[in-house]
BALOBA-1460 file (C-alpha; in Angstrom, 3 decimals):
// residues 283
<rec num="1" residu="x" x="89.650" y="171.243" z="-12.016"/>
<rec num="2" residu="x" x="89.398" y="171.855" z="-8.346"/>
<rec num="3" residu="x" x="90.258" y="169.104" z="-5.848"/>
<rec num="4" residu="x" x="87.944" y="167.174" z="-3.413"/>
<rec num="5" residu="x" x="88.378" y="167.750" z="0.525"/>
<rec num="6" residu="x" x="86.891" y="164.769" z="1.743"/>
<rec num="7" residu="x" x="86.011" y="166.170" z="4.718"/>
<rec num="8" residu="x" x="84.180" y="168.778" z="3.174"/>
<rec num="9" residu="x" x="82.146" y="166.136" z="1.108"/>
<rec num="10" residu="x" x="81.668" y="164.547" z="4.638"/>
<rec num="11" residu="x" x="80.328" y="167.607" z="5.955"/>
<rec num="12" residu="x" x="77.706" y="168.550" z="3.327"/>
<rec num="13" residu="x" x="76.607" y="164.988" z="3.407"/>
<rec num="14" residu="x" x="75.729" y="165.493" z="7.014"/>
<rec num="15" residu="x" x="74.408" y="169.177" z="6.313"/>
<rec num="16" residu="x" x="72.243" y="167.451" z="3.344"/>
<rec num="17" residu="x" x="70.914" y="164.977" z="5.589"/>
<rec num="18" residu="x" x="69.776" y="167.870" z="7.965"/>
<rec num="19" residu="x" x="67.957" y="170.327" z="5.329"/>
<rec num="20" residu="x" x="66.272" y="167.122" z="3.613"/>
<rec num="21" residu="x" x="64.316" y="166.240" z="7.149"/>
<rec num="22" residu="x" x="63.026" y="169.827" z="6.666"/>
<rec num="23" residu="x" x="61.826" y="169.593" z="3.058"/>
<rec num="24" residu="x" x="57.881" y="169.136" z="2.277"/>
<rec num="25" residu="x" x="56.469" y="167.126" z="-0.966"/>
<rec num="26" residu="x" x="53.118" y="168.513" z="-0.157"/>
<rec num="27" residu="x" x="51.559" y="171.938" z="-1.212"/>
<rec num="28" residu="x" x="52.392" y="174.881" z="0.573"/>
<rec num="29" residu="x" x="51.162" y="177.841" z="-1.286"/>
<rec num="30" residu="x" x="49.208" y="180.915" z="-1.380"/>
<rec num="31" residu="x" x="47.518" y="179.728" z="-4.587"/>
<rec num="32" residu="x" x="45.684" y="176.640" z="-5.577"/>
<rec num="33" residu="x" x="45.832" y="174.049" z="-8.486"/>
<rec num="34" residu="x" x="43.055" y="172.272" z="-9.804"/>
<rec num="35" residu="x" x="44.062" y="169.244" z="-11.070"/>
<rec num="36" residu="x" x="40.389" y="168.572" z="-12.367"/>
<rec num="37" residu="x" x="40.819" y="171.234" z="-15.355"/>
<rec num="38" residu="x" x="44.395" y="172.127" z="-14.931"/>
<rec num="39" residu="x" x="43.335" y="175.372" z="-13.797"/>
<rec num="40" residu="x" x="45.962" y="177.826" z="-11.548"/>
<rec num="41" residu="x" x="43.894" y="180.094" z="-9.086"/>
<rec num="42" residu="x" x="45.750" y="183.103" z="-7.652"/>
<rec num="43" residu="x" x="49.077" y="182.410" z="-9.336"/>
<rec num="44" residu="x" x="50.566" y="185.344" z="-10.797"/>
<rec num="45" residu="x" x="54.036" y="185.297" z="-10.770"/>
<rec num="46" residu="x" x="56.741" y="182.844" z="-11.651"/>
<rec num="47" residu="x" x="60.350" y="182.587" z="-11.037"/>
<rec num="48" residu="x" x="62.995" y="180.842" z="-13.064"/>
<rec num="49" residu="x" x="66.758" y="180.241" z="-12.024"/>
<rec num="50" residu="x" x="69.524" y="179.123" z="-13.877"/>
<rec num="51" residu="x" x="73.653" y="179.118" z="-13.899"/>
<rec num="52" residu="x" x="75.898" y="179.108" z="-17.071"/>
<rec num="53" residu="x" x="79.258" y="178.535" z="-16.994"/>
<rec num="54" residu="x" x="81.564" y="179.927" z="-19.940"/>
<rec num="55" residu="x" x="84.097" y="178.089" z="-21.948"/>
<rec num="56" residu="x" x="87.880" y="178.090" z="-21.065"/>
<rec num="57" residu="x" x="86.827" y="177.868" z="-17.074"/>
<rec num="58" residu="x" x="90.137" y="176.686" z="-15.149"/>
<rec num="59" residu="x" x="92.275" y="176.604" z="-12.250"/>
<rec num="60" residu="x" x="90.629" y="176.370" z="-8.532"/>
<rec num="61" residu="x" x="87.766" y="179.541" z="-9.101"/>
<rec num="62" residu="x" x="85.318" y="179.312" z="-11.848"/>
<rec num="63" residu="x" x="83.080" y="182.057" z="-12.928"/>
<rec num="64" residu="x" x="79.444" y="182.033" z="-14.237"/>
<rec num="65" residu="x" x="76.671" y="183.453" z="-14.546"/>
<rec num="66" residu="x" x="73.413" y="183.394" z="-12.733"/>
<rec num="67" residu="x" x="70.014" y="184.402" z="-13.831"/>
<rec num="68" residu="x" x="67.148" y="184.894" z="-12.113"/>
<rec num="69" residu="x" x="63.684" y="185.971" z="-13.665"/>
<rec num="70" residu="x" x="60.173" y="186.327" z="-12.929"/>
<rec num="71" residu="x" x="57.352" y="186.227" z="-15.338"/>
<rec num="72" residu="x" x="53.533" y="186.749" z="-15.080"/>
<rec num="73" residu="x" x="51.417" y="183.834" z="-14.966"/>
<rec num="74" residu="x" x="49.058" y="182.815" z="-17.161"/>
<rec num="75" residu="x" x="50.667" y="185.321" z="-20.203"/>
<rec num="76" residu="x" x="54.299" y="184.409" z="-19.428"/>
<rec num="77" residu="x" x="55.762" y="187.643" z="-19.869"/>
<rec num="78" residu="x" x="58.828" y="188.990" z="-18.072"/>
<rec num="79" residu="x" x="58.615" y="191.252" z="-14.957"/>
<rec num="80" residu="x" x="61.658" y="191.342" z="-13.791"/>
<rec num="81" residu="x" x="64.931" y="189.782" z="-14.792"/>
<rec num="82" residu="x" x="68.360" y="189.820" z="-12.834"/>
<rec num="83" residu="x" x="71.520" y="188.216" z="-14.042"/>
<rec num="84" residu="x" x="75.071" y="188.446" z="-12.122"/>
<rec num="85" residu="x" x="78.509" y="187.450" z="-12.388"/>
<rec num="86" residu="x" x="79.816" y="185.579" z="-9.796"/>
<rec num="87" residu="x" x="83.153" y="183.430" z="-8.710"/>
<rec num="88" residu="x" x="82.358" y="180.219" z="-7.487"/>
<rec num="89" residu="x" x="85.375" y="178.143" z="-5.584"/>
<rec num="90" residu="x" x="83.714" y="175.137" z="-4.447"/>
<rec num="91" residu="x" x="84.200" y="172.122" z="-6.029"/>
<rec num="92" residu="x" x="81.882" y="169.965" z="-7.979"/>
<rec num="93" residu="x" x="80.785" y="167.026" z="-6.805"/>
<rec num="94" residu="x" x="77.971" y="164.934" z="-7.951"/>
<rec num="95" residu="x" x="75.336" y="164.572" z="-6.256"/>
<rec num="96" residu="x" x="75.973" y="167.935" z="-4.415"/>
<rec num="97" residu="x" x="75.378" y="170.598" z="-6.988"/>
<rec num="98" residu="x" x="73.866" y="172.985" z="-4.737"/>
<rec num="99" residu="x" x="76.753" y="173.376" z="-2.309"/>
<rec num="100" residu="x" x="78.404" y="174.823" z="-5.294"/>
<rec num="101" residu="x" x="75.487" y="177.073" z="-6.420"/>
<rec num="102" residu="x" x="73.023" y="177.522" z="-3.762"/>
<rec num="103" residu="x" x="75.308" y="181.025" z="-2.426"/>
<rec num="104" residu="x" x="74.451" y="182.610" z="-5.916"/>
<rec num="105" residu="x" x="70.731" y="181.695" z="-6.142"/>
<rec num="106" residu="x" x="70.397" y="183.460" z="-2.373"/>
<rec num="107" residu="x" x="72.167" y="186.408" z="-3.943"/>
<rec num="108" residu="x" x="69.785" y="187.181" z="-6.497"/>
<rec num="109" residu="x" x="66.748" y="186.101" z="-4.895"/>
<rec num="110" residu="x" x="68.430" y="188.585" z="-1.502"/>
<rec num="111" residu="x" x="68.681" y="191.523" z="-4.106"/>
<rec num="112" residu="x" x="64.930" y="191.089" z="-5.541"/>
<rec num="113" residu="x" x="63.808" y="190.774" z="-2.409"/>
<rec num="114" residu="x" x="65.716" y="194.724" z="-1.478"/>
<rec num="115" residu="x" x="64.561" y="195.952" z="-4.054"/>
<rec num="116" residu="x" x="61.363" y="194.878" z="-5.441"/>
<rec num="117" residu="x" x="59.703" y="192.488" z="-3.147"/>
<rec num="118" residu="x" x="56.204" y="193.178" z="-4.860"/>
<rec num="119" residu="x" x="57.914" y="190.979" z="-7.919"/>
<rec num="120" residu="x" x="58.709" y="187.863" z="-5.703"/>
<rec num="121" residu="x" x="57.801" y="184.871" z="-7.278"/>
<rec num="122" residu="x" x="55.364" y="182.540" z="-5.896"/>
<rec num="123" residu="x" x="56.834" y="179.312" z="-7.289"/>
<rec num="124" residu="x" x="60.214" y="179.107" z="-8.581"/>
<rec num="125" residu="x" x="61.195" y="176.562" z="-11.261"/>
<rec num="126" residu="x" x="64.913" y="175.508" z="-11.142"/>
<rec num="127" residu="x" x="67.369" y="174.297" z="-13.832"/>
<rec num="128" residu="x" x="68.318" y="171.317" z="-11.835"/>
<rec num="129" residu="x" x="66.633" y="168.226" z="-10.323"/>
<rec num="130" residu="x" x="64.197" y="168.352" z="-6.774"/>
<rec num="131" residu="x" x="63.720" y="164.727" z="-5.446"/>
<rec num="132" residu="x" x="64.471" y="162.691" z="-8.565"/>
<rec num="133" residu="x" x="68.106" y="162.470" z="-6.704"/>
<rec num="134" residu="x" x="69.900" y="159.423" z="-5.200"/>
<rec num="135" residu="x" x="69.079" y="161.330" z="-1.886"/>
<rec num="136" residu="x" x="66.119" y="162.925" z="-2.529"/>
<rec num="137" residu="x" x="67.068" y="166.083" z="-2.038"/>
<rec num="138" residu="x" x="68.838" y="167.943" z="-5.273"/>
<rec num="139" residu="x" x="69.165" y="171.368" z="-6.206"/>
<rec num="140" residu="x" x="65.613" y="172.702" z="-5.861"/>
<rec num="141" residu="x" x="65.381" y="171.287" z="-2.525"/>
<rec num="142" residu="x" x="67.937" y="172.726" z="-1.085"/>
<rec num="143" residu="x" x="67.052" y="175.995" z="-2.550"/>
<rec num="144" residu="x" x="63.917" y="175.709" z="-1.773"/>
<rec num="145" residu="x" x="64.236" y="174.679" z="2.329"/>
<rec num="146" residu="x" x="67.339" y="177.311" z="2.296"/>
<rec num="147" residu="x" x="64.657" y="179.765" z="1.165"/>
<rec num="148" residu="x" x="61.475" y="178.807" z="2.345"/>
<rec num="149" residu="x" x="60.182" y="179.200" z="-1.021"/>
<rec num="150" residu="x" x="58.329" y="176.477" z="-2.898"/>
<rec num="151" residu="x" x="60.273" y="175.361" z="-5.729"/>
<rec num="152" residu="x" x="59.741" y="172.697" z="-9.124"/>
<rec num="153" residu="x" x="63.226" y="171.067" z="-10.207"/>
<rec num="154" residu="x" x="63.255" y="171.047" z="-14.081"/>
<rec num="155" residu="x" x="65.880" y="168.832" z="-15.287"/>
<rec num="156" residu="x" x="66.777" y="168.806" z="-19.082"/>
<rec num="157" residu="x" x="69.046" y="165.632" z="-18.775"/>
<rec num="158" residu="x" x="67.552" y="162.007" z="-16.997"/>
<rec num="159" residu="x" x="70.250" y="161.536" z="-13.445"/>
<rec num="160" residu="x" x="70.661" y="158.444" z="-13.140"/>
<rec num="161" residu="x" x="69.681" y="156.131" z="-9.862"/>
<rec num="162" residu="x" x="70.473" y="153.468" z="-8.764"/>
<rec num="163" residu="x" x="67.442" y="152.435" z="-7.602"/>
<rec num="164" residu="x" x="65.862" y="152.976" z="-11.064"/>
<rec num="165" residu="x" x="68.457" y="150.345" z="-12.485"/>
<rec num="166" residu="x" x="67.052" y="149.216" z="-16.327"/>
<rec num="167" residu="x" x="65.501" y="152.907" z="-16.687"/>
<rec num="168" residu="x" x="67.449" y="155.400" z="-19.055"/>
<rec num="169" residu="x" x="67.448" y="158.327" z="-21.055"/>
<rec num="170" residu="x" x="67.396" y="156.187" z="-23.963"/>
<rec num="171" residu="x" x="64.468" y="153.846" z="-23.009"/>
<rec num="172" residu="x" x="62.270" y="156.757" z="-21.774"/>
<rec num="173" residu="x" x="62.755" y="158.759" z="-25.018"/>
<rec num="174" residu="x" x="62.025" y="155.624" z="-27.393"/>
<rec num="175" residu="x" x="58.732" y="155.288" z="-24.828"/>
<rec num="176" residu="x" x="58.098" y="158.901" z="-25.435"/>
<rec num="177" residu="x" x="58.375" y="158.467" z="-29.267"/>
<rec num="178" residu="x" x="55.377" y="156.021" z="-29.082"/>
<rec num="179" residu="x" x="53.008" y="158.696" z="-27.983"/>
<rec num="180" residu="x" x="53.618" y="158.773" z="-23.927"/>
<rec num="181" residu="x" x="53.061" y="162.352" z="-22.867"/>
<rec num="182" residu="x" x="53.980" y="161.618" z="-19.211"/>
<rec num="183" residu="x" x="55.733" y="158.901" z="-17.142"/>
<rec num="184" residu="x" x="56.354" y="158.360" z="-13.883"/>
<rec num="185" residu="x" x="59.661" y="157.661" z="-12.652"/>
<rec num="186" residu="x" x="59.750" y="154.966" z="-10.313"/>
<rec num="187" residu="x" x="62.201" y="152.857" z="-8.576"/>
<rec num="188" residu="x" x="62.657" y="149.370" z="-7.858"/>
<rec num="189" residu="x" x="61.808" y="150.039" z="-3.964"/>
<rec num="190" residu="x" x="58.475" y="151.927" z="-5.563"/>
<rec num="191" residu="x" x="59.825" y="155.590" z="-4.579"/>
<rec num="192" residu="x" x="58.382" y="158.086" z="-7.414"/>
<rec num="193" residu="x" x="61.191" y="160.433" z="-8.061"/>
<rec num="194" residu="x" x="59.690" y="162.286" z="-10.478"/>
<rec num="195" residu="x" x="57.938" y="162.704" z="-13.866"/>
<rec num="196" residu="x" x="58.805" y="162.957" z="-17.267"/>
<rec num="197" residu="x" x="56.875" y="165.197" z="-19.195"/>
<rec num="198" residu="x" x="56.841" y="166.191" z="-22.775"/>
<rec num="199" residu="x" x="55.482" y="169.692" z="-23.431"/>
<rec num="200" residu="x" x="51.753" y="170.319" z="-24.190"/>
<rec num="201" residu="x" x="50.224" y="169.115" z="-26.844"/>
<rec num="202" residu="x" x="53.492" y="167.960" z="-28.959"/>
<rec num="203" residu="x" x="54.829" y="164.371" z="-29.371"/>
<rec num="204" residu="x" x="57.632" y="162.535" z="-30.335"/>
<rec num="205" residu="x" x="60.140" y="164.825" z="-28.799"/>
<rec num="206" residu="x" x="62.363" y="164.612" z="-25.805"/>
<rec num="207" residu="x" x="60.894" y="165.056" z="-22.475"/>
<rec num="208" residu="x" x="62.129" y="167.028" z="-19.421"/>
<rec num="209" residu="x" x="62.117" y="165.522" z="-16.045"/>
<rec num="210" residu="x" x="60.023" y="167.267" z="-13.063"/>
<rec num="211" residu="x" x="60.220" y="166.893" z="-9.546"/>
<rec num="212" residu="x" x="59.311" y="168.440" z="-6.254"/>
<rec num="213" residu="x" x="61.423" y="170.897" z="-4.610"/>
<rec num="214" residu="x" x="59.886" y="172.088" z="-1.528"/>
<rec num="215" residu="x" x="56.496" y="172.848" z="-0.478"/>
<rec num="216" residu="x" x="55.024" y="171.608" z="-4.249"/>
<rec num="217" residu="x" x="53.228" y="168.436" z="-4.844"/>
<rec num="218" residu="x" x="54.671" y="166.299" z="-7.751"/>
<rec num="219" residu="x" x="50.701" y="166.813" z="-9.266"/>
<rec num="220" residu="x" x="51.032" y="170.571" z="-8.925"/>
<rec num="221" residu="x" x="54.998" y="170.545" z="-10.274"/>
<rec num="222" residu="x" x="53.847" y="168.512" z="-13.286"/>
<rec num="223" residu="x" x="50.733" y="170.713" z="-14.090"/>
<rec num="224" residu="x" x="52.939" y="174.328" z="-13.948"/>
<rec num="225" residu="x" x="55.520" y="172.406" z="-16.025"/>
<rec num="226" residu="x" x="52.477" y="171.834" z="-18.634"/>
<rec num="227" residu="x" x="51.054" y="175.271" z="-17.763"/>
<rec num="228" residu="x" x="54.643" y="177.231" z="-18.483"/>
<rec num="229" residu="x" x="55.537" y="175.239" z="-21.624"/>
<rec num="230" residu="x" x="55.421" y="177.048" z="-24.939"/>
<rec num="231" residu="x" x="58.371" y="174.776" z="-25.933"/>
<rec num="232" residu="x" x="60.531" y="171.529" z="-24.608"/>
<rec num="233" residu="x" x="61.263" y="173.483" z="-21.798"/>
<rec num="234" residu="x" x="59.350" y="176.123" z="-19.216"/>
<rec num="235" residu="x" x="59.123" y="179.380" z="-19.893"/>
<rec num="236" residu="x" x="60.987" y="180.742" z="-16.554"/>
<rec num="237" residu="x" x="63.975" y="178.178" z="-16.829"/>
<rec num="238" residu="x" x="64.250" y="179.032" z="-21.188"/>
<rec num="239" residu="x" x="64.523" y="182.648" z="-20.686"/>
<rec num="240" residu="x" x="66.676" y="182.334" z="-17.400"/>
<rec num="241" residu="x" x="69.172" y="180.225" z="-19.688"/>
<rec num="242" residu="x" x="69.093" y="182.477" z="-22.197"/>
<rec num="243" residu="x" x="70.365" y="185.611" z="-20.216"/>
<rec num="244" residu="x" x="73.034" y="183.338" z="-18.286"/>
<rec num="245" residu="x" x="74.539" y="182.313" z="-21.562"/>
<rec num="246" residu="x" x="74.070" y="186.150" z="-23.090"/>
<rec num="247" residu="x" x="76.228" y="186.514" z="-19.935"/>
<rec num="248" residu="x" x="78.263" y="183.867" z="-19.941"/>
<rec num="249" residu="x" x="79.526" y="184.469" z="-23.870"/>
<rec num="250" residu="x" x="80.470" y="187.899" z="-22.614"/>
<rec num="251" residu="x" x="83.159" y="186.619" z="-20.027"/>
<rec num="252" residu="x" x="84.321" y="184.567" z="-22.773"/>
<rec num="253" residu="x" x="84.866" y="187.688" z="-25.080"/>
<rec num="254" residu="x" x="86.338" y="189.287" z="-22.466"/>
<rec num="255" residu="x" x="88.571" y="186.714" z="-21.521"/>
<rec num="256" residu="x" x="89.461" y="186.583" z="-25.697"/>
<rec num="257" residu="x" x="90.252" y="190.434" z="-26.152"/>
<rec num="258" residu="x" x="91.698" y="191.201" z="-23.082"/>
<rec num="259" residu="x" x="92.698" y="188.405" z="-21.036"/>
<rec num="260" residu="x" x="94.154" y="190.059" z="-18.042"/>
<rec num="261" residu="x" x="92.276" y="193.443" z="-17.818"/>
<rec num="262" residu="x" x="88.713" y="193.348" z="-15.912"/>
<rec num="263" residu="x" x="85.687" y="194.996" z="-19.132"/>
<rec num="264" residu="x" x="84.263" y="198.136" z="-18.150"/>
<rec num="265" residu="x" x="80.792" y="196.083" z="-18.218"/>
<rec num="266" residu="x" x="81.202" y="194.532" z="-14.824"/>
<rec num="267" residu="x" x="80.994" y="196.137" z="-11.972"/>
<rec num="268" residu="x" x="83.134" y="194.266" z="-9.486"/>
<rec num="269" residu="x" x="85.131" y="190.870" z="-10.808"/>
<rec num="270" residu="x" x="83.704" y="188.572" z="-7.923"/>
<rec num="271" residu="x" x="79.683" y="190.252" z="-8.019"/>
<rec num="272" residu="x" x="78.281" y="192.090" z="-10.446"/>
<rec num="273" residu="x" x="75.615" y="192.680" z="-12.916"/>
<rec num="274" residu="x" x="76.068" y="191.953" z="-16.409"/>
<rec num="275" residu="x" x="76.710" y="194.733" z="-18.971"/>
<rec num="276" residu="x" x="76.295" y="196.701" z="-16.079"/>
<rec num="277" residu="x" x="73.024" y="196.577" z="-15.750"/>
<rec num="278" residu="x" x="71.515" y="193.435" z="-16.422"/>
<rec num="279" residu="x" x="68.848" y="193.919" z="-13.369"/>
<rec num="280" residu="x" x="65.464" y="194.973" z="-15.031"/>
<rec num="281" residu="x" x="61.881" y="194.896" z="-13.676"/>
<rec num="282" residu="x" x="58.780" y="195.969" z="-16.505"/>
<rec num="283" residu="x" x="55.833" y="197.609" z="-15.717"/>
């Protein structure tokens, strides 16, 4: 477990404060969404981002595994996938996830952009939470104002508020049980955070919680939610999580067989592609 500088919590607090003045709730895209039919025009490309960590992680550098893919929109298939190893030593603190991952989601998206900028996604959905944050400003955000890109935060798991005392996971799912497809998430000073969604058509099942990143409305975050759903959660984010953990089971094989000597699959032990070649586009 790595320790916590205080100052260095200090200093991304003020650094937070500074990217969330920047950060836009409102569309800013070169596509529109028509909320009267739930109809997409000009979208044709969506990106999905996640980070898995394998098992057995210790000591004051942790490695994982970041994926980033890009499928077509409205069929949903893959275009492009990218998925690298990478050694993270910055601590985690909550409430500040991105500080420890944002550096790896600029790699990937700064290596599609080299090499195949024709396949860069128009939205990005992220494994992680947008404005339903005790700041306002979570993962997706920060990505997304780091970036300029406009981003959706897709969180599997209800964070907590404190200004949404009374509301939990367990309350929302029992509501969600009862029918409710959607429900917004409100605090007690009336700030919508976010939404919780259940996937198209289906019932009774757990929802995910949506939010805005940057430069996407909460309507237009909730309606590609709906739009990328084949299951519980998004398209992009599902097959993002499944190459991480592909990924992330490999270090942990590794790490079982031959414990001190870097696998011929990775290229470098600090950046690499998986398998040694995990970066694919598809025509």
């Amino acid at each position: 477990m790595m320790a916590v500088d205080q100052t260095l919590v200090h200093k991304w607090e003020r650094r937070q404060k500074e990217l969330r003045a920047q950060c836009e709730d409102a569309d800013r895209l070169d596509f529109e969404y028509r909320a009267d039919n739930g109809a997409f025009v000009g979208l044709e490309r969506v990106g999905g981002i996640d980070i898995s960590y394998p098992r057995g992680n210790s000591g004051n550098q942790d490695l994982a595994v970041v994926a980033l893919v890009v499928l077509s929109f409205p069929r949903l298939e893959v275009l492009y996938e990218q998925c690298v190893e990478i050694t993270i030593d910055v601590p985690y603190v909550a409430g500040f996830l991105a500080f420890r991952e944002a550096a790896a989601y600029k790699q990937v998206f700064s290596e599609l952009f080299r090499s195949q900028p024709e396949l860069m996604p128009q939205v990005v959905l992220v494994d992680g939470n947008g404005m339903l944050h005790p700041r306002r400003f979570g993962s997706a955000c920060h990505v997304g104002v780091e970036l300029d890109i406009p981003t959706v935060g897709v969180a599997k798991n209800f964070l907590h508020i404190d200004d949404m005392a009374g509301r939990d996971a367990r309350s929302i799912k029992h509501e969600f049980r009862c029918g409710v497809s959607e429900m917004e998430l409100v605090g007690r000073s009336g700030t919508c955070y976010g939404m919780a969604v259940a996937p198209q058509g289906q019932a009774a099942v757990n929802p995910v919680f949506v939010s805005s990143g940057h430069r996407v409305s909460l309507q237009t975050a909730v309606g590609l939610v709906r739009s990328c759903s084949l299951h519980r959660v998004p398209e992009p984010i599902r097959v993002a999580d499944q190459r991480s953990r592909v990924g992330a089971r490999m270090i942990e094989q590794r790490s079982a067989q031959e414990p001190t000597k870097p696998s011929e699959a990775y290229e470098s032990p600090n950046s690499s592609t998986v398998d040694g070649g995990c970066t694919r586009s598809y025509s």
